[in-house]
C-alpha positions as CSV (number, residue, x, y, z in Angstrom):
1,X,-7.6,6.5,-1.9
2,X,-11.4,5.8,-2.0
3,X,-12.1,6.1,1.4
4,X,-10.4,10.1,1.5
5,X,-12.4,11.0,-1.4
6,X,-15.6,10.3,0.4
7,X,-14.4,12.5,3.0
8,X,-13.8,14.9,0.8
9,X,-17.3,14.3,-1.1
10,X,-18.1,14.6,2.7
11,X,-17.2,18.0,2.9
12,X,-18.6,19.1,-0.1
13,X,-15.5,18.7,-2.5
14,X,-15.9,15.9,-4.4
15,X,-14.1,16.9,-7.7
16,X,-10.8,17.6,-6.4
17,X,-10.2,14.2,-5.4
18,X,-11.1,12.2,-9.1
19,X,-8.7,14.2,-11.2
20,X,-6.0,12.1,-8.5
21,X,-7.9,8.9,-8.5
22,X,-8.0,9.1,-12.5
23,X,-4.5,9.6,-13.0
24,X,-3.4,7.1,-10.3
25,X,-5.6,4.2,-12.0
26,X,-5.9,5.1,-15.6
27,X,-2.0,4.9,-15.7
28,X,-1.4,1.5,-14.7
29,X,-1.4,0.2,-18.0
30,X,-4.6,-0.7,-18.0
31,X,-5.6,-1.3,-21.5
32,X,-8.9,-2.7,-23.9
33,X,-12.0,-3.3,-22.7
34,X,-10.8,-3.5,-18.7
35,X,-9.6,0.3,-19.2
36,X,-13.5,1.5,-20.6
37,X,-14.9,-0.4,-17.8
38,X,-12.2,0.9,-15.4
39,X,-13.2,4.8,-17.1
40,X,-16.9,3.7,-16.9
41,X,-16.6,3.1,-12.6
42,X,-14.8,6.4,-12.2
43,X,-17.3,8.4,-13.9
44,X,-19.9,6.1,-12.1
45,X,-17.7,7.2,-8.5
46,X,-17.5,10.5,-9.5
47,X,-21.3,10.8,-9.2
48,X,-21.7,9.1,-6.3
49,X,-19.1,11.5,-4.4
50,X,-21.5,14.0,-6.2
51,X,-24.6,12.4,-4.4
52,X,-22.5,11.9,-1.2
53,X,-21.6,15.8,-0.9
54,X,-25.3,16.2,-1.4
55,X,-26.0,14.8,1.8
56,X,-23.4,16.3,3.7
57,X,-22.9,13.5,5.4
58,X,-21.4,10.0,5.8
59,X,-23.8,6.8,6.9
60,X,-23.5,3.4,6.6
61,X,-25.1,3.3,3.0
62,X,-22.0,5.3,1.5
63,X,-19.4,2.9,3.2
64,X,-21.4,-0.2,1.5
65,X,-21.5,1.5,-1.5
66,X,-17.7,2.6,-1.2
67,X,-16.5,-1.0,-0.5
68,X,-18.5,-2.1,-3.6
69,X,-16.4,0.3,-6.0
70,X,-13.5,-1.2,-4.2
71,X,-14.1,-4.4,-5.0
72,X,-14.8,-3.5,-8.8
73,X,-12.0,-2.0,-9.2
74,X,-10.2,-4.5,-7.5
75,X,-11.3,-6.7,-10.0
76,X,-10.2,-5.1,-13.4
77,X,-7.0,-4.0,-12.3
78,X,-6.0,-7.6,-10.9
């Protein structure tokens, strides 16, 4: 799910992948502190698919940076 949303931040569309990504991870019963933190790396996403459609293009840097939010979110939902 990460990795189509930085195409579409890409190709200049980033907000109509995180309204998806919200719903899909915010309702996994989530719950407490994990779920603020979980709410506090989506908005933290949302503005680098912000930065990423800025650039109008992929490189290396946004695939490091994407694997990072994987692992982070990785790590509060498990």
């Amino acid at each position: 799910m990460l990795k189509e949303g930085l195409f579409w931040a890409a190709l200049g569309r980033p907000s109509e992948v995180m309204p998806f990504l919200r719903g899909k991870l915010l309702s996994n019963g989530v719950s407490g502190g994990r779920r603020e933190y979980l709410e506090y790396l989506l908005d933290d996403l949302e503005g680098f698919y912000e930065r990423v459609s800025w650039d109008g293009e992929l490189q290396e840097r946004h695939w490091r940076a994407l694997r990072s939010f994987h692992r982070d979110m990785v790590s509060v939902l498990f």
